[in-house]
Backbone as XML, in Angstrom:
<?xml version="1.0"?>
<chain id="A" units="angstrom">
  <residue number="1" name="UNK">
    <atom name="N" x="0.853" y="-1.185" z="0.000"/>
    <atom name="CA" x="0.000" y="0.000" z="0.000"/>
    <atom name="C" x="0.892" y="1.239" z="0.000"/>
  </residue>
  <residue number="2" name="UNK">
    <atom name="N" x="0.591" y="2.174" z="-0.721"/>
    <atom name="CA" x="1.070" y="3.653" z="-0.514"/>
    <atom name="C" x="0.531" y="4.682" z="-0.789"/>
  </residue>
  <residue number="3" name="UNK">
    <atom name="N" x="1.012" y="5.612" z="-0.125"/>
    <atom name="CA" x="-0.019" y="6.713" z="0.389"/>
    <atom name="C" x="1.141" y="8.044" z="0.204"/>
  </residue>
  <residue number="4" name="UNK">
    <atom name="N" x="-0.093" y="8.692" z="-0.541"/>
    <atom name="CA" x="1.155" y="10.563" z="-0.565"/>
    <atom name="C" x="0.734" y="11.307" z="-0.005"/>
  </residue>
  <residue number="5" name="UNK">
    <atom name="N" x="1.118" y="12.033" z="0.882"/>
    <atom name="CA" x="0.814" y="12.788" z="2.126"/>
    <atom name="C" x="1.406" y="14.217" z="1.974"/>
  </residue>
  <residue number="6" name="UNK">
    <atom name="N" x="0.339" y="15.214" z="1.278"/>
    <atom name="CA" x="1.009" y="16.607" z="0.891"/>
    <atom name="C" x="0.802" y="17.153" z="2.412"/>
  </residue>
  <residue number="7" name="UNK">
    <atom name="N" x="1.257" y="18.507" z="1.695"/>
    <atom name="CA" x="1.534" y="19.791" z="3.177"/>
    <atom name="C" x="1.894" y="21.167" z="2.035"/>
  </residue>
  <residue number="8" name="UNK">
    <atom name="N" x="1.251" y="22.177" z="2.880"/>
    <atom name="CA" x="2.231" y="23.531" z="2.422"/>
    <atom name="C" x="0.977" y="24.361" z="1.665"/>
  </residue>
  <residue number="9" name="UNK">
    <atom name="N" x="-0.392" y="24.205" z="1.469"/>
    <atom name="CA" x="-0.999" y="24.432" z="1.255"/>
    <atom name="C" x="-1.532" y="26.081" z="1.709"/>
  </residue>
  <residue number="10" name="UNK">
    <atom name="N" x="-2.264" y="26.465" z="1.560"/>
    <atom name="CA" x="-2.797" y="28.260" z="2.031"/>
    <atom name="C" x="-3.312" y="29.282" z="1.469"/>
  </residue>
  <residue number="11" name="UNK">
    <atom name="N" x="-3.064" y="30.575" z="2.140"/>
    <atom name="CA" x="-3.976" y="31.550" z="1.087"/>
    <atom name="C" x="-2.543" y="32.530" z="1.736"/>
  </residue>
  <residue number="12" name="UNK">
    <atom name="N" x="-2.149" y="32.942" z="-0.049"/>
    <atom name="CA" x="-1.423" y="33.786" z="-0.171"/>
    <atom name="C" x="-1.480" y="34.590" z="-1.444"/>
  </residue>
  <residue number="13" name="UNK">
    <atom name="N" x="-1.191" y="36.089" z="-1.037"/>
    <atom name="CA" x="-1.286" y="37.047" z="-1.700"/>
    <atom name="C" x="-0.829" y="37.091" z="-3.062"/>
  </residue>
  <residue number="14" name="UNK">
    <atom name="N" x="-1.525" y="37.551" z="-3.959"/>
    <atom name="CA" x="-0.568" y="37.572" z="-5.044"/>
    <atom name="C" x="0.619" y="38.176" z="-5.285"/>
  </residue>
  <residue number="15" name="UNK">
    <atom name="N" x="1.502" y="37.496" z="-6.215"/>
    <atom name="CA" x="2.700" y="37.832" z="-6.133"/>
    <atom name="C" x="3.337" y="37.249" z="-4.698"/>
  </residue>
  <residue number="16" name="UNK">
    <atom name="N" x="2.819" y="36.301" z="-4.120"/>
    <atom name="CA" x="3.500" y="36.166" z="-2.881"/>
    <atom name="C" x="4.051" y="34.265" z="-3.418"/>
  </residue>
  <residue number="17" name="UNK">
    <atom name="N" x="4.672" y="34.231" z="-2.071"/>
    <atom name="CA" x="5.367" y="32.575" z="-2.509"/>
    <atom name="C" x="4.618" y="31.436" z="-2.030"/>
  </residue>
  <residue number="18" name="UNK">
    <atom name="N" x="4.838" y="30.184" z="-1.774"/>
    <atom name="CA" x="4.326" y="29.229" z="-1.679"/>
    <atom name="C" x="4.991" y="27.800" z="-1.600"/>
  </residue>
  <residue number="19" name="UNK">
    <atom name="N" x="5.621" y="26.658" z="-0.721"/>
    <atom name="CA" x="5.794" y="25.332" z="-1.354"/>
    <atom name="C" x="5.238" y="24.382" z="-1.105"/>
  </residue>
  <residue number="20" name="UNK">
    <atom name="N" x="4.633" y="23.741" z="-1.732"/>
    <atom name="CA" x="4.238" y="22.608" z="-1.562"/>
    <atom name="C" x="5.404" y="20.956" z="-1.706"/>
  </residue>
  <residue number="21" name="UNK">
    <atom name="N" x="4.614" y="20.197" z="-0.315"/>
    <atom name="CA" x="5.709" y="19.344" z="-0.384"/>
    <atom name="C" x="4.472" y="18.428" z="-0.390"/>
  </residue>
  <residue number="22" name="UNK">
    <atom name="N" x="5.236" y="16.768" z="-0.778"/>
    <atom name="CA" x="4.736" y="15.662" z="-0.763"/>
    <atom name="C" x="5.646" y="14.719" z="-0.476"/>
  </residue>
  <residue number="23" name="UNK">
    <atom name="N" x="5.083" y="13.833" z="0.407"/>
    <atom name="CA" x="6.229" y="12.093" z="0.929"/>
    <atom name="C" x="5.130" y="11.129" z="0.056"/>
  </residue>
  <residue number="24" name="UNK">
    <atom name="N" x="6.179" y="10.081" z="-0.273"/>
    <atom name="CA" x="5.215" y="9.185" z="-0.188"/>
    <atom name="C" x="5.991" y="8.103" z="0.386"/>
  </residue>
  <residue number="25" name="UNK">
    <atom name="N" x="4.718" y="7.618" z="0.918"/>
    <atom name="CA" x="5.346" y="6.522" z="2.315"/>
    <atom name="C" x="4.540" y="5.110" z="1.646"/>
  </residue>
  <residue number="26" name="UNK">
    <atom name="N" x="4.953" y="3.793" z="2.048"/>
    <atom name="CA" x="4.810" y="2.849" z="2.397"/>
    <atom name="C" x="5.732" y="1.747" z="1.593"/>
  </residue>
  <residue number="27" name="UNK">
    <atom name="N" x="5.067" y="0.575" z="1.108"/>
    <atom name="CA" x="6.530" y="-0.462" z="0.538"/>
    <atom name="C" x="6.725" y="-0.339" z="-0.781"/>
  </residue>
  <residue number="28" name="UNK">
    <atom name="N" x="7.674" y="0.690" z="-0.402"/>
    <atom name="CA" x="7.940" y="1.386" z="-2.157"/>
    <atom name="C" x="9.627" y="0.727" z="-2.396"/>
  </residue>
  <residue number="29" name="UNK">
    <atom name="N" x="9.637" y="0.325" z="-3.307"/>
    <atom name="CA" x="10.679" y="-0.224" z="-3.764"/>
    <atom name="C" x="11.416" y="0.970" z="-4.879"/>
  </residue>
  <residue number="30" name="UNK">
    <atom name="N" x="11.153" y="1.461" z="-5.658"/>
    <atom name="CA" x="11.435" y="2.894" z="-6.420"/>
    <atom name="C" x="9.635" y="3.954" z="-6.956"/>
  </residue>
  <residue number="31" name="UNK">
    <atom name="N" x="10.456" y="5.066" z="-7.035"/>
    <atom name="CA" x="10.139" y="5.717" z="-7.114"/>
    <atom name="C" x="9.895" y="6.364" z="-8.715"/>
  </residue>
  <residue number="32" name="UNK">
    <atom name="N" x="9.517" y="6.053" z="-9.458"/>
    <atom name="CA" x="9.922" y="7.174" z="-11.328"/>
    <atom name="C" x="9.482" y="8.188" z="-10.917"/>
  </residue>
  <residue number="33" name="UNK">
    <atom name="N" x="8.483" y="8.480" z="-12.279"/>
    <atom name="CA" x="8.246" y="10.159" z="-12.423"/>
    <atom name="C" x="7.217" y="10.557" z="-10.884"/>
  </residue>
  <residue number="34" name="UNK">
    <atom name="N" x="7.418" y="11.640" z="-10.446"/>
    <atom name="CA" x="6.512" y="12.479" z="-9.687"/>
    <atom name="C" x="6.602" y="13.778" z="-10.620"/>
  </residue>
  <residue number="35" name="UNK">
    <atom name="N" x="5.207" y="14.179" z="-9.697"/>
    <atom name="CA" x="4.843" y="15.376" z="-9.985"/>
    <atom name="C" x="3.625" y="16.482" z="-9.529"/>
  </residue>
  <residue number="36" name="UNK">
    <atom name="N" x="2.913" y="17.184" z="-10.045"/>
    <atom name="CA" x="2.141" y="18.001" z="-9.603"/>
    <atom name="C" x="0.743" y="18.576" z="-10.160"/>
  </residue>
  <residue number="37" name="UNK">
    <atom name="N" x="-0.582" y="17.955" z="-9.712"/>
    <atom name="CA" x="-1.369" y="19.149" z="-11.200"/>
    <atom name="C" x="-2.143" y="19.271" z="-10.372"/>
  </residue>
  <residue number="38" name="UNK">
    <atom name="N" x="-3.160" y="20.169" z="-10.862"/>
    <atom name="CA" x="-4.129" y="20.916" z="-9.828"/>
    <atom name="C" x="-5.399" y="21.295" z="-10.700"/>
  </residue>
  <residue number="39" name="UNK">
    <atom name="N" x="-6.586" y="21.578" z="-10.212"/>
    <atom name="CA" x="-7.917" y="21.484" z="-10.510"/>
    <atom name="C" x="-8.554" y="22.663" z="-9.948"/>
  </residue>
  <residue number="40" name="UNK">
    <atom name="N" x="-9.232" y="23.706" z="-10.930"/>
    <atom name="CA" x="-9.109" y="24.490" z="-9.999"/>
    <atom name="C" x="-11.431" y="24.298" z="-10.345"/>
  </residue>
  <residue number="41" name="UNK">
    <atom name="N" x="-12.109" y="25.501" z="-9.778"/>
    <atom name="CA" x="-13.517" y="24.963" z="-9.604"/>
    <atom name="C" x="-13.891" y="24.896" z="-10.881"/>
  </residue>
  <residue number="42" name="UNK">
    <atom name="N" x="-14.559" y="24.145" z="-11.304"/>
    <atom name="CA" x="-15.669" y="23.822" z="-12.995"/>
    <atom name="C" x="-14.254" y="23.510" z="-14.076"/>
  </residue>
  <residue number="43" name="UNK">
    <atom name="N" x="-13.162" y="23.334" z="-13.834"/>
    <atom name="CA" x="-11.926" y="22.932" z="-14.952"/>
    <atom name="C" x="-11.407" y="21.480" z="-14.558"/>
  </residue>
  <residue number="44" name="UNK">
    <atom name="N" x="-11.140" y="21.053" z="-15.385"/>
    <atom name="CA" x="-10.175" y="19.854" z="-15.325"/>
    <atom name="C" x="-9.104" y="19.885" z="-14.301"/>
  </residue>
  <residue number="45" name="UNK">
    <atom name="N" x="-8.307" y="18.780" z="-14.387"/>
    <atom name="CA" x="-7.054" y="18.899" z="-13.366"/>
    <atom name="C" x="-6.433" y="19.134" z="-14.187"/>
  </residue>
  <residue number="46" name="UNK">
    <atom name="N" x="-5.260" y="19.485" z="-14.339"/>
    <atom name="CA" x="-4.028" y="19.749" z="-15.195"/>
    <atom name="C" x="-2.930" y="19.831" z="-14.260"/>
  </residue>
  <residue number="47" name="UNK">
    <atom name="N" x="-1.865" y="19.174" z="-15.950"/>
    <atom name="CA" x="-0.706" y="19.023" z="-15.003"/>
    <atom name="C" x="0.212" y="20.599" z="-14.719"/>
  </residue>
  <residue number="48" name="UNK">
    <atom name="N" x="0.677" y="20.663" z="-14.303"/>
    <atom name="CA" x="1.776" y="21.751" z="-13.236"/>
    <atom name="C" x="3.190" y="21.408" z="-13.432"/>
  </residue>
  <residue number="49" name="UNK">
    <atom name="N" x="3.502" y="20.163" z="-13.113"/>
    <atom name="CA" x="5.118" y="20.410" z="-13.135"/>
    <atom name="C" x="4.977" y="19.021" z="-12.798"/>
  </residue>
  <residue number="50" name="UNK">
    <atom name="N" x="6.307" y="18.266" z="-13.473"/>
    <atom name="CA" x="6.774" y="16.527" z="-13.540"/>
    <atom name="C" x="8.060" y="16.130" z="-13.369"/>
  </residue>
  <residue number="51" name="UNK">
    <atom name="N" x="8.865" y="15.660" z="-12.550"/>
    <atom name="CA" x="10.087" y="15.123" z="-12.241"/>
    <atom name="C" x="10.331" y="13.937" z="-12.943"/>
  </residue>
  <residue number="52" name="UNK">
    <atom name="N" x="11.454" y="13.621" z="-13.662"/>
    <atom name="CA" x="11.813" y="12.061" z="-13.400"/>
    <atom name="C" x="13.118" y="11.577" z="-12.451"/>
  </residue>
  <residue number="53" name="UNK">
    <atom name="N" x="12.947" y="10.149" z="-12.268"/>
    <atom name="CA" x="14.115" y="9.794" z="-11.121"/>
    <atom name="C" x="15.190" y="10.549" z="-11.569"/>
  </residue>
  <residue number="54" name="UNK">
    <atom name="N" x="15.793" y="10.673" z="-12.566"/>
    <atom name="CA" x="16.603" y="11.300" z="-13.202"/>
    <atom name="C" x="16.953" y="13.028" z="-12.905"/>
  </residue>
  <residue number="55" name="UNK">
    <atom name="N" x="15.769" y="13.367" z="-12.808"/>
    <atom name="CA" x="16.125" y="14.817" z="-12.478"/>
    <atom name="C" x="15.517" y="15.834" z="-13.747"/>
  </residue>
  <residue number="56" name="UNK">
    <atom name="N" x="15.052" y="14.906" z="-14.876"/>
    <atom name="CA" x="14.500" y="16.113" z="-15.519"/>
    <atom name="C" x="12.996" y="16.969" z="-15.529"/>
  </residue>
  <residue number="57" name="UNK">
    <atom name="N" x="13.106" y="17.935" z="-15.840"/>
    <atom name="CA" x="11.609" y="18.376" z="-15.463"/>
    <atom name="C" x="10.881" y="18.769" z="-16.868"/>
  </residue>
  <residue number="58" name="UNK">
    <atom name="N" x="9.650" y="18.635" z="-16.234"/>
    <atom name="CA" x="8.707" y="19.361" z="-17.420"/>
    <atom name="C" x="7.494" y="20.023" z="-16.752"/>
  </residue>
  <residue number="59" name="UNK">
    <atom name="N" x="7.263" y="21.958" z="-17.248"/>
    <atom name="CA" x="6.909" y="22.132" z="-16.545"/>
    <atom name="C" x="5.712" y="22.739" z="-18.122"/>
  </residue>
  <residue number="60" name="UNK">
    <atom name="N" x="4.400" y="22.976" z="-17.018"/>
    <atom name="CA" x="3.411" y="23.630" z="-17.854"/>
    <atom name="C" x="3.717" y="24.779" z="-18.243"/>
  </residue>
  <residue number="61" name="UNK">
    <atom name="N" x="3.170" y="25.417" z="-19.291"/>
    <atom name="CA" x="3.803" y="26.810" z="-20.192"/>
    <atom name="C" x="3.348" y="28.100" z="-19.055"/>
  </residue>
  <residue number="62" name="UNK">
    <atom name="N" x="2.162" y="27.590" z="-18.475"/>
    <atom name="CA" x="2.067" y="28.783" z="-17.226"/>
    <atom name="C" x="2.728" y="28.938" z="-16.164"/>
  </residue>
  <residue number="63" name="UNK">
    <atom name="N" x="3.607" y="28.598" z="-15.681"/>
    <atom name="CA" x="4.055" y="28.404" z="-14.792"/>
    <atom name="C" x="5.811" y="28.429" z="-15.041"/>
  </residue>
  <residue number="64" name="UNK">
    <atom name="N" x="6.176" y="28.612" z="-15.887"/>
    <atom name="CA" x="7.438" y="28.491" z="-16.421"/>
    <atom name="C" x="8.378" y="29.729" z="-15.790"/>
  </residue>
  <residue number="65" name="UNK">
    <atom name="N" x="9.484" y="29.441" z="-15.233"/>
    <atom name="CA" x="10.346" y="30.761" z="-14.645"/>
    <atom name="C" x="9.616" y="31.251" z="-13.883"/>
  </residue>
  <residue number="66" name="UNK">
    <atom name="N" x="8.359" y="30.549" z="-12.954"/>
    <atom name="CA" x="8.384" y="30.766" z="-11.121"/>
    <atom name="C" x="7.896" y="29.887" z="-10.402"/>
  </residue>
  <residue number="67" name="UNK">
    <atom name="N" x="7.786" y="28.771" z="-11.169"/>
    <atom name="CA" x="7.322" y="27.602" z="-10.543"/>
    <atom name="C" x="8.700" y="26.519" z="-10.547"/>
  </residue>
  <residue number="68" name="UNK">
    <atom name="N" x="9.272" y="25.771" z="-9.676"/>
    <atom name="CA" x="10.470" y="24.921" z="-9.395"/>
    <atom name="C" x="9.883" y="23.582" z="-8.723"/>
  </residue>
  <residue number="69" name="UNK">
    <atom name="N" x="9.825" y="22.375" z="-9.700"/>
    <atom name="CA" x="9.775" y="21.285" z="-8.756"/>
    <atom name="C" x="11.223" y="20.472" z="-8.143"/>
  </residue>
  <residue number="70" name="UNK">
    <atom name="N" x="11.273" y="20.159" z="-7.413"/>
    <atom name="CA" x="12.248" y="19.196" z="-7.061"/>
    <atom name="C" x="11.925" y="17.654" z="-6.115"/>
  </residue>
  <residue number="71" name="UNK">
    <atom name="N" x="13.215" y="17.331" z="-6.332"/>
    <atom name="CA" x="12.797" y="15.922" z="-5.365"/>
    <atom name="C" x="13.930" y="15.371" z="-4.852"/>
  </residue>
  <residue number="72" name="UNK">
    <atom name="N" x="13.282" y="14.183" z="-3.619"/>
    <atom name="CA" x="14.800" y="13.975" z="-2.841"/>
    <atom name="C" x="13.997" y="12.029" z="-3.052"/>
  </residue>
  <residue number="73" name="UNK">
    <atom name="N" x="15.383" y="11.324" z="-3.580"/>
    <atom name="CA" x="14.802" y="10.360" z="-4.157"/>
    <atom name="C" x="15.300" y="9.200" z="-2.651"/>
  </residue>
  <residue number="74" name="UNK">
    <atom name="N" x="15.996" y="9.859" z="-2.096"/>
    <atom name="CA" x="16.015" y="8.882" z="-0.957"/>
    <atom name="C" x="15.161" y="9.174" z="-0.144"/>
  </residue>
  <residue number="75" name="UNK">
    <atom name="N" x="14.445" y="10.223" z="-0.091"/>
    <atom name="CA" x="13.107" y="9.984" z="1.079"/>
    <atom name="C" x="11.919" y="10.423" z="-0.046"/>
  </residue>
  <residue number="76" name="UNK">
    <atom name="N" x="11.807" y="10.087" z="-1.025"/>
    <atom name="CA" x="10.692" y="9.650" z="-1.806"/>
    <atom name="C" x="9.785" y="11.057" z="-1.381"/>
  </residue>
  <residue number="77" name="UNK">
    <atom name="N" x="10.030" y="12.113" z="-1.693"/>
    <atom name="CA" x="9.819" y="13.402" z="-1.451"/>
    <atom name="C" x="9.852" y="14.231" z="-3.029"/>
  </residue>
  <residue number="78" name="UNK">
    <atom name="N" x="8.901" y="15.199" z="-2.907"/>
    <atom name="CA" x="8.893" y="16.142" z="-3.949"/>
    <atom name="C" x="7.789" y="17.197" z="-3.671"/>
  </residue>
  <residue number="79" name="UNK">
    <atom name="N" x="9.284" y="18.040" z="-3.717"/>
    <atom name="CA" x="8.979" y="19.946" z="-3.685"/>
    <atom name="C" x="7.841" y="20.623" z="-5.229"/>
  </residue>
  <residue number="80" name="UNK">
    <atom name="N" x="6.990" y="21.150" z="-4.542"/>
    <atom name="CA" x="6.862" y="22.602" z="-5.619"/>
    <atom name="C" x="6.879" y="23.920" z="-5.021"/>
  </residue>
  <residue number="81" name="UNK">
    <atom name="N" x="8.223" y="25.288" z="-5.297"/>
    <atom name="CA" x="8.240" y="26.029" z="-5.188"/>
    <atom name="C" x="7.480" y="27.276" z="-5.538"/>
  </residue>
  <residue number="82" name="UNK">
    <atom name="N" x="6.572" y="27.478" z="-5.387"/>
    <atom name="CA" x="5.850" y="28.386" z="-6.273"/>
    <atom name="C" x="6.168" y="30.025" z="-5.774"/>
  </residue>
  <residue number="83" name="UNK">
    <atom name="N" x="6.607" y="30.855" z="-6.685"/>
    <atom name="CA" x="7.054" y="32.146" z="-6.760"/>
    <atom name="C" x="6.037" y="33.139" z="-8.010"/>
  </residue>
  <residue number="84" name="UNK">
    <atom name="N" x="5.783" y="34.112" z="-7.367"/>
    <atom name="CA" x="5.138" y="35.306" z="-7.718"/>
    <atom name="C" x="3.661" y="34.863" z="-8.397"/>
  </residue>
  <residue number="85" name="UNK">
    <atom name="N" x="3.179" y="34.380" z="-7.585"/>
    <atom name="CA" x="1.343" y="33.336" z="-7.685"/>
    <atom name="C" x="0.362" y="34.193" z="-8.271"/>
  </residue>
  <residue number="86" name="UNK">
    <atom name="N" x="-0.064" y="34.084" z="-9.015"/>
    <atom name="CA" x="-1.419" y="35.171" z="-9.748"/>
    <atom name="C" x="-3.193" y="34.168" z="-8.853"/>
  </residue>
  <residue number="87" name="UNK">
    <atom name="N" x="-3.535" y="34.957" z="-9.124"/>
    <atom name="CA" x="-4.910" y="34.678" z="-8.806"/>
    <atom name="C" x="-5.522" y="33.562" z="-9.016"/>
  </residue>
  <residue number="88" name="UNK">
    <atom name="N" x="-5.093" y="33.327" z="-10.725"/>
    <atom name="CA" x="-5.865" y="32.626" z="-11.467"/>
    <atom name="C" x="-5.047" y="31.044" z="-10.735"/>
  </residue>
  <residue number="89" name="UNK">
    <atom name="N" x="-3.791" y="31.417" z="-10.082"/>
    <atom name="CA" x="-3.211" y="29.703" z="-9.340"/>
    <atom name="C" x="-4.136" y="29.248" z="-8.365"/>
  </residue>
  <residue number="90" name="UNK">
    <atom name="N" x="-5.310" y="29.932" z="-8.181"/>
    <atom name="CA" x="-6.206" y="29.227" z="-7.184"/>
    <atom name="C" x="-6.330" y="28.264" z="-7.497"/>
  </residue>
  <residue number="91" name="UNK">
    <atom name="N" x="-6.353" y="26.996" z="-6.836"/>
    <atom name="CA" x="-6.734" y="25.474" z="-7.186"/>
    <atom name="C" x="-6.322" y="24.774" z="-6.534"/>
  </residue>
  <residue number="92" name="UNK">
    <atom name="N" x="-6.699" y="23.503" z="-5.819"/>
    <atom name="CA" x="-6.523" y="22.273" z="-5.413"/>
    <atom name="C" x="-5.356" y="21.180" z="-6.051"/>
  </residue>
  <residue number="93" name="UNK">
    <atom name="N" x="-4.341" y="21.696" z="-5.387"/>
    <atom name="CA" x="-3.040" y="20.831" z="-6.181"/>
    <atom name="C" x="-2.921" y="19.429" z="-5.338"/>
  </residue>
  <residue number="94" name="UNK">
    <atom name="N" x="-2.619" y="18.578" z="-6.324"/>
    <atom name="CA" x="-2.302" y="17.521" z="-5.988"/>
    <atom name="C" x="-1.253" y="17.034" z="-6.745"/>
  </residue>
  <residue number="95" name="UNK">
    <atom name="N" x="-0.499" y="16.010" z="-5.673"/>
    <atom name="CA" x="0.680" y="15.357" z="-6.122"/>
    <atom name="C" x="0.530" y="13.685" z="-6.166"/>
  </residue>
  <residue number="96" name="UNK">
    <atom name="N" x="1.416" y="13.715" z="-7.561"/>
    <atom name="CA" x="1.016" y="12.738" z="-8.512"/>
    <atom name="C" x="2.600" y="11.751" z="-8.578"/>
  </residue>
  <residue number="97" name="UNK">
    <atom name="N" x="2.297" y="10.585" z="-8.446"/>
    <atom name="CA" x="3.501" y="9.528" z="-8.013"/>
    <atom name="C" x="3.433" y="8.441" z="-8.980"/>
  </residue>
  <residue number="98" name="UNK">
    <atom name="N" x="4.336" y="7.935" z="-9.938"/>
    <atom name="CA" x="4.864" y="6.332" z="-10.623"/>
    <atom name="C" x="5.317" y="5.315" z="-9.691"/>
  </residue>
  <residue number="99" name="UNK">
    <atom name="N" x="5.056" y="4.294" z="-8.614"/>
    <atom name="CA" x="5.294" y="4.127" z="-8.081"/>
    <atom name="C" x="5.296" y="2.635" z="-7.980"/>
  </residue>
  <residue number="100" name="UNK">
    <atom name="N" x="6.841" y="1.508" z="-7.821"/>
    <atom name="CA" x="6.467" y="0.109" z="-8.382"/>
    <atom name="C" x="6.843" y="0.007" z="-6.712"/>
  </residue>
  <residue number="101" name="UNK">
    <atom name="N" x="6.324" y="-1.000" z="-6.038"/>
    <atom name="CA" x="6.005" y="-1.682" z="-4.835"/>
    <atom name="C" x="6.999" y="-2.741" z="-5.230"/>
  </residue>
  <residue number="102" name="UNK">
    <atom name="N" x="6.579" y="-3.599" z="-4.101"/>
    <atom name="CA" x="7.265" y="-4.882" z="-4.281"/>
    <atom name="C" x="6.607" y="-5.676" z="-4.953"/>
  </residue>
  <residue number="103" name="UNK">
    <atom name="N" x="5.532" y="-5.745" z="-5.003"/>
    <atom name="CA" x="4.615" y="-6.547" z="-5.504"/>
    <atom name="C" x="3.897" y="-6.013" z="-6.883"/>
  </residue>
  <residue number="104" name="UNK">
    <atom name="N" x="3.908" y="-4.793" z="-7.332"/>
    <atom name="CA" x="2.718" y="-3.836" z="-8.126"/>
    <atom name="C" x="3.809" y="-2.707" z="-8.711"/>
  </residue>
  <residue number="105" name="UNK">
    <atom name="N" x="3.331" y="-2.315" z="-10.124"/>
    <atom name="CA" x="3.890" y="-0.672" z="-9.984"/>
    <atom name="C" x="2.517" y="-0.194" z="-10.206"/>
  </residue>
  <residue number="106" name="UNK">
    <atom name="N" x="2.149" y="0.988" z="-10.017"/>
    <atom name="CA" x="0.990" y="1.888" z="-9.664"/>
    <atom name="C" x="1.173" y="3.189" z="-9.939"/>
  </residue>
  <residue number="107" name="UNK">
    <atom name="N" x="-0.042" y="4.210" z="-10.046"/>
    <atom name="CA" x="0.140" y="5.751" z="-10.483"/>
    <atom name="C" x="-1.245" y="6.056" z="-9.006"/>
  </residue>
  <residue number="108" name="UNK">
    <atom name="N" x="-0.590" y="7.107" z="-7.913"/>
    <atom name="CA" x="-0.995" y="7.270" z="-7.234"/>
    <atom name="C" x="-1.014" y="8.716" z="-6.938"/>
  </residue>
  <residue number="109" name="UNK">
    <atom name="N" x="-2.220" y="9.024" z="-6.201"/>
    <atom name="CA" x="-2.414" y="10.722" z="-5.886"/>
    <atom name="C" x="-2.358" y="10.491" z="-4.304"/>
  </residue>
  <residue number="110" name="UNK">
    <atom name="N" x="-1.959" y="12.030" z="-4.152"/>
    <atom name="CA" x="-2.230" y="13.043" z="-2.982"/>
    <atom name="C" x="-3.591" y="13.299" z="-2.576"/>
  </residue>
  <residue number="111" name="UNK">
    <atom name="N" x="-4.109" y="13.785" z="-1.196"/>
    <atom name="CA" x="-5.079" y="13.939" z="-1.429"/>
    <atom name="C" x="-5.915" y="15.054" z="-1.478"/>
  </residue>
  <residue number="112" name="UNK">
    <atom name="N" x="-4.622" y="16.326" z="-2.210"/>
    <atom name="CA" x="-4.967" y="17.183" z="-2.626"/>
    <atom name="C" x="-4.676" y="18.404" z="-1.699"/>
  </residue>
  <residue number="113" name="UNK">
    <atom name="N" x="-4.544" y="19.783" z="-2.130"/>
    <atom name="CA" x="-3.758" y="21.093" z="-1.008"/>
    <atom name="C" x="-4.469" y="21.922" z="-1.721"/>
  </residue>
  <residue number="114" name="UNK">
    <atom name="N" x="-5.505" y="22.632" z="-0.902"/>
    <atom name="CA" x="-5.830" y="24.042" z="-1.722"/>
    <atom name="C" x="-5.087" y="25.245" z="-1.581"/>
  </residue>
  <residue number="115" name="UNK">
    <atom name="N" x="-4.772" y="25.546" z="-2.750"/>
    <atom name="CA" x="-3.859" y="27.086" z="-2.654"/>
    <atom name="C" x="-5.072" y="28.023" z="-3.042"/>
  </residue>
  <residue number="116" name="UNK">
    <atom name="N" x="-5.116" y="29.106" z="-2.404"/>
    <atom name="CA" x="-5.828" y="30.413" z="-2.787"/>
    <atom name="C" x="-4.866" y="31.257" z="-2.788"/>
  </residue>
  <residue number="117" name="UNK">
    <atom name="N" x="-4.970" y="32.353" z="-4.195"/>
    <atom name="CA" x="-4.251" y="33.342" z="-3.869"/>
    <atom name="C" x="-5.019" y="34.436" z="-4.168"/>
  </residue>
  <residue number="118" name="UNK">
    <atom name="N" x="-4.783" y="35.059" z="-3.081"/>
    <atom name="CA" x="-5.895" y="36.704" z="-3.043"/>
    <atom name="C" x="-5.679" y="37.469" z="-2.316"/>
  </residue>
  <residue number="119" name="UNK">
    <atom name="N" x="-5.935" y="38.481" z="-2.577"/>
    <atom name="CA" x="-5.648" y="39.845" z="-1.700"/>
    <atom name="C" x="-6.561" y="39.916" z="-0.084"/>
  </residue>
</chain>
C-alpha cells in the first residue's frame, strides 16, 4: 500500500510565494516520475510540473520561470516552489507519483492542497 501525504498548502497574496511538499510513504521499492497538477472549480485537473528519477523536469507553459519542482529520491519526497502566484493559481493541487512496490507498480495521488491566492 502507498499513500502521498502533501503539506504547504494556504492563502497567499498575489505575487506572494508558496511550497508545496509531498512524501510518499509505504513499501515502495522505487520511485519514477513524480509530480504536480491541480484542478481548480468547474476545470479539469491539469498538469503543473513533472520530475523524473533522473532529475528532468517538465513544466506547464504557465508556470514556467516561477514555478520549481524538485525531489529527494532517498526519502521519496517532492517539492513545488511556487514564486510570484497570480490569482488565477487558485486550485486544489495535488501530487502525482509512478510508483512500483514490491509486488505492483501503480500511479498514485495526494489527497490534494488548496492554494488560494488573493488579496
Amino acid at each position: 500500500q502507498v499513500q502521498l501525504v502533501e503539506s504547504g498548502g494556504g492563502l497567499v497574496q498575489p505575487g506572494g510565494s508558496l511550497t508545496l511538499s509531498c512524501a510518499a510513504a509505504g513499501n515502495i521499492f522505487l520511485a519514477y516520475a513524480m509530480g504536480w497538477y491541480r484542478q481548480a472549480p468547474g476545470n479539469q485537473r491539469e498538469l503543473v510540473a513533472t520530475i523524473a528519477r533522473n532529475g528532468w523536469t517538465n513544466y506547464a507553459n504557465f508556470v514556467k520561470g516561477r514555478f520549481t519542482i524538485s525531489r529527494d529520491n532517498a526519502r521519496n519526497t517532492v517539492n513545488l516552489q511556487m514564486n510570484s502566484l497570480k490569482p488565477k493559481g487558485t486550485a486544489v493541487y495535488y501530487c502525482n507519483a509512478d510508483i512500483r512496490t514490491w509486488t505492483l507498480r501503480g500511479n498514485y495521488w495526494g489527497q490534494g492542497s488548496q492554494v488560494t491566492v488573493s488579496s
